[in-house]
C-alpha positions in Angstrom: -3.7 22.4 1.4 -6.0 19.3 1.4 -4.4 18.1 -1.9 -1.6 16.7 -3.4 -0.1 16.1 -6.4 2.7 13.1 -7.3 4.8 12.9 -10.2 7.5 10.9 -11.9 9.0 14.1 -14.0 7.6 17.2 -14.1 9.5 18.3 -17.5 7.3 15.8 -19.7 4.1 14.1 -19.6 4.9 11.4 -17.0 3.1 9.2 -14.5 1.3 11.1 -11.9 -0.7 10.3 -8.6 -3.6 12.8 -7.4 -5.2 12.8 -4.1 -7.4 15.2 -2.5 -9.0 14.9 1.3 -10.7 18.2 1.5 -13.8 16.0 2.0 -14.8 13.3 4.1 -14.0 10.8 1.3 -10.5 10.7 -0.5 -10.3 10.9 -4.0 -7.8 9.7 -6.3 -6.3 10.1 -10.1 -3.4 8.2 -11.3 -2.2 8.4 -14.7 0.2 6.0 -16.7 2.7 7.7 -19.1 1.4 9.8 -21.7 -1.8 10.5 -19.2 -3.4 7.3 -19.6 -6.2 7.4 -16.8 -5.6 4.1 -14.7 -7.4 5.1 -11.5 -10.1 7.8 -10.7 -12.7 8.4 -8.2 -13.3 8.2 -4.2 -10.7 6.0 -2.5 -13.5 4.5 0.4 -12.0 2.3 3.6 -14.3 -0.2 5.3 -13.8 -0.6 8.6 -16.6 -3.8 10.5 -16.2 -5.1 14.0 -17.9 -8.6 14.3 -19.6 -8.2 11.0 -21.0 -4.0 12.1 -20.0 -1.5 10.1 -17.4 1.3 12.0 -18.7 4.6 11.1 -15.9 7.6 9.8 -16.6 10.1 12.7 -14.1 12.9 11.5 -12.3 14.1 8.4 -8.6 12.8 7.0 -5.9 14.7 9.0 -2.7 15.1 7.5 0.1 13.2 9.8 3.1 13.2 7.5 4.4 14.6 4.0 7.1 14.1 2.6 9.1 14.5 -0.7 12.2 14.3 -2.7 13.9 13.1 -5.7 13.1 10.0 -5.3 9.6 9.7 -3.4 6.4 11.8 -2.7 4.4 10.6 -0.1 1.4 11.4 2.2 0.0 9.9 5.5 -3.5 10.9 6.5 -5.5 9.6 9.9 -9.2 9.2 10.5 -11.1 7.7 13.5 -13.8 5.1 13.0 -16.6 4.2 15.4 -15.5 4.0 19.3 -12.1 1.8 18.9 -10.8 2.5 16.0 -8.3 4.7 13.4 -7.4 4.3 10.0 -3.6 5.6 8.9 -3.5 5.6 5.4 -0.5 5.8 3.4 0.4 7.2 -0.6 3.7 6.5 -1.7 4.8 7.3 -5.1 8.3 5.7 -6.3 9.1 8.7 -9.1 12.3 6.8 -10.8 10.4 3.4 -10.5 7.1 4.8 -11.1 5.0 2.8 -9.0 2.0 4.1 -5.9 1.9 2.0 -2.9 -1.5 2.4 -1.5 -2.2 1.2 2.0 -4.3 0.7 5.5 -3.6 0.4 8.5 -6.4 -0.3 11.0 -5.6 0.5 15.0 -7.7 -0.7 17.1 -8.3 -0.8 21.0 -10.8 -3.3 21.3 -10.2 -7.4 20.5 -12.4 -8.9 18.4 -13.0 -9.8 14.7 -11.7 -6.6 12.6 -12.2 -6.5 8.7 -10.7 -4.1 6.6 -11.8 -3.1 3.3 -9.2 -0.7 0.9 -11.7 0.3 -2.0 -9.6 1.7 -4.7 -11.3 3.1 -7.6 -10.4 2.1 -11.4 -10.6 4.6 -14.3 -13.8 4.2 -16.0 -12.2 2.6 -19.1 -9.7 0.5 -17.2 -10.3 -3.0 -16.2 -8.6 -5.4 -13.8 -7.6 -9.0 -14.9 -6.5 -11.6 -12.0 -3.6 -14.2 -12.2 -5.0 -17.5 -12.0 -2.1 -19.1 -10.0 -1.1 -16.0 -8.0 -2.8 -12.9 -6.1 -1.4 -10.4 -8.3 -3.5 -8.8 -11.5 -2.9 -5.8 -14.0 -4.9 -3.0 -14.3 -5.8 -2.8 -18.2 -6.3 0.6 -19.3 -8.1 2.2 -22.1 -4.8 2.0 -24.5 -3.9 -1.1 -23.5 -1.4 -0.3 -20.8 -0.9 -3.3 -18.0 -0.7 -1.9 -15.0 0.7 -5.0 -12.4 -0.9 -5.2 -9.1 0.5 -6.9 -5.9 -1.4 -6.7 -3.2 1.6 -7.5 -0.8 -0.1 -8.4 2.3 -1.8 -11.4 0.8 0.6 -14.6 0.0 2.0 -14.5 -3.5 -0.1 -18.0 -4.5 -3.7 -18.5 -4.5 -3.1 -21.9 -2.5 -1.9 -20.6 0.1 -4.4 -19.7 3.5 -5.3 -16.5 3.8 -7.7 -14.2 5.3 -7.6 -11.5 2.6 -8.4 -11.0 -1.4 -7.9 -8.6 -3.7 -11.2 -8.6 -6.2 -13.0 -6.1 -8.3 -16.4 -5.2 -7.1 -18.1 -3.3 -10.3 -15.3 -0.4 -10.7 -13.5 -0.6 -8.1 -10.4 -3.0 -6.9 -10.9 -4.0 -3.1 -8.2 -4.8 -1.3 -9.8 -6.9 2.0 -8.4 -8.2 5.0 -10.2 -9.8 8.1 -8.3 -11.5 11.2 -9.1 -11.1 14.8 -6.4 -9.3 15.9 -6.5 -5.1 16.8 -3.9 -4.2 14.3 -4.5 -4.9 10.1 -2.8 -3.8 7.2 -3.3 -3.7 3.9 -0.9 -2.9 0.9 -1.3 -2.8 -3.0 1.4 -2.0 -4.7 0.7 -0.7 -8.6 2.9 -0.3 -11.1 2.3 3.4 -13.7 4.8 1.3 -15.8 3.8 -0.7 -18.5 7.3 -2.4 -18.9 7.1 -4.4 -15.5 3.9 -6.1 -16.6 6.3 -8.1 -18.9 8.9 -9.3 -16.7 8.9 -12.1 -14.1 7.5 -11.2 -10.5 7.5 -12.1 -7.3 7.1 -10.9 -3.4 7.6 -12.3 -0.2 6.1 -11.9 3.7 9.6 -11.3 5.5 10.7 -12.2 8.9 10.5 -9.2 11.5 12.8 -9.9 14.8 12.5 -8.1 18.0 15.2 -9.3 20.7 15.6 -12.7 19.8 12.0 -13.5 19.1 9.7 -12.9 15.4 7.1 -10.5 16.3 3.5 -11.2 15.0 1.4 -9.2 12.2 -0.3 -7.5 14.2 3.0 -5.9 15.5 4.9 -5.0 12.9 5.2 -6.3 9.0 7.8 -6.3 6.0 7.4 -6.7 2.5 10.2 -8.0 -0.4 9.3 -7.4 -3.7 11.2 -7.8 -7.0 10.2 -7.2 -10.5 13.0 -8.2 -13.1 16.0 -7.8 -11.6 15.2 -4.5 -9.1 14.0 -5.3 -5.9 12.6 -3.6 -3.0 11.7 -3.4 0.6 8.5 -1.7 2.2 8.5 -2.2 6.5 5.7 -1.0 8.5 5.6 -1.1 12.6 1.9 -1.4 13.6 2.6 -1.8 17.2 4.8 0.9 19.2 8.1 1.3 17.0 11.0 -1.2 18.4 14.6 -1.9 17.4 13.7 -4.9 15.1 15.3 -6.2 12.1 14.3 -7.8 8.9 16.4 -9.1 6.0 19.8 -7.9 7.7 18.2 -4.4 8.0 18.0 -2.7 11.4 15.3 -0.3 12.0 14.0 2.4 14.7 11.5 3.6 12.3 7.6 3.8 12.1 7.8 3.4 8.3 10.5 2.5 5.5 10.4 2.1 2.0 13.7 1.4 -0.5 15.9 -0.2 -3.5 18.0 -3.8 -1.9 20.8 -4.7 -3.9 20.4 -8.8 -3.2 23.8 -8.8 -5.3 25.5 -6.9 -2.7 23.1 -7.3 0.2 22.9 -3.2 0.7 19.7 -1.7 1.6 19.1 2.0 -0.1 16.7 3.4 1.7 13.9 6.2 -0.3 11.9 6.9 2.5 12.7 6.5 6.9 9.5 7.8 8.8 10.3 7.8 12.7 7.9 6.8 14.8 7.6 7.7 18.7 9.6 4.8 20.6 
């Protein structure tokens, strides 16, 4: 089946995710509690080379699906122009109720990549930036506040970057440009009103390979803690290595869980092996 459907509890009107790629263009639903509409409408990727546009030339292909108690989650691939994929990634925290959505551009040609994540806002929500900091809540029809991190830029607006997250008419764009032939981007929302209202913060964390920290085009980590909970999303973009990050040790492609900075344990939700 070409679509798939996410949700925090299926015995009550919860927060749910909707994606269907039975068409060369992705579209997406996701609803707060009570079936607010936050997002809705075709999830478009960007893909430019030196400043030309890299044309889709095939449909999404599922690569991975996966789901539990505690996660649902979907990887899809598409190739764009001569050099390039796109592996993009849906992961929806049920307890937590929160949808990582992310990019990742592979390419196998140098030059100046940029990489465009176009996610679609419900038509009554809005989006409302920090003015300090990267992250933003999606404001929905009821009022909800939806946060927004968009984890692969740096928490604070004065800080260099090559990225943004801005609204273009409907529709949040999650952007990235570096001259490198691996990119990721990664926006993490919240279907939880309740974490708009508590204190925030993420972090870029170290990733080690043998003694040395690899770069970001190789492989990336993300900390991220809202109240008291925290979290930790790794994703290898090169060739999947024995590396470490935070104390954690990892083989994998992909890995998403709960840390415990009380107790320094890692809970891992979701391990996606790579080949090594």
């Amino acid at each position: 089946a070409a679509c798939v459907v996410m949700q925090s509890d299926w015995r009550k009107k919860g927060s749910r995710f909707a994606l269907d790629f039975s068409d060369s263009e992705i579209c997406i639903e996701a609803l707060a509690k009570k079936g607010t509409p936050v997002l809705a409408g075709e999830w478009t990727v960007q893909v430019e080379l030196e400043q030309q546009a890299q044309l889709q030339l095939d449909e999404w292909g599922e690569v991975c699906w996966f789901s539990d108690d505690d996660v649902d989650y979907i990887e899809l691939e598409a190739k764009f122009g001569q050099h390039a994929r796109v592996q993009r990634q849906a992961l929806f925290f049920r307890q937590d109720r929160m949808l990582l959505l992310a990019d990742a551009l592979l390419c196998d040609s140098s030059g100046l990549w940029s990489l465009s994540s176009r996610i679609p806002l419900a038509g009554d929500a809005s989006f409302e930036p920090a003015q300090k900091t990267t992250e933003g809540v999606i404001v929905t029809a009821d009022g909800t506040r939806c946060l927004t991190l968009p984890l692969h830029l740096p928490e604070w607006r004065r800080q260099a970057t090559s990225g943004s997250l801005v609204v273009d008419e409907e529709t949040l764009v999650s952007h990235l440009r570096c001259s490198a032939e691996r990119l990721y981007t990664a926006t993490l929302i919240s279907l939880c009103g309740r974490h708009a209202k508590k204190s925030v913060t993420w972090r870029n964390l170290t990733v080690g390979e043998d003694l040395r920290i690899v770069g970001a085009d190789e492989a990336l980590a993300f900390r991220v803690q809202i109240g008291k909970k925290q979290w930790v999303i790794y994703r290898s973009l090169a060739r999947p290595m024995r590396r470490t990050a935070l104390g954690m040790h990892t083989l994998s492609e992909f890995l998403a869980g709960r840390f415990d900075a009380d107790a320094g344990n890692f809970e891992p939700l979701l391990v996606v092996e790579g080949n090594s």
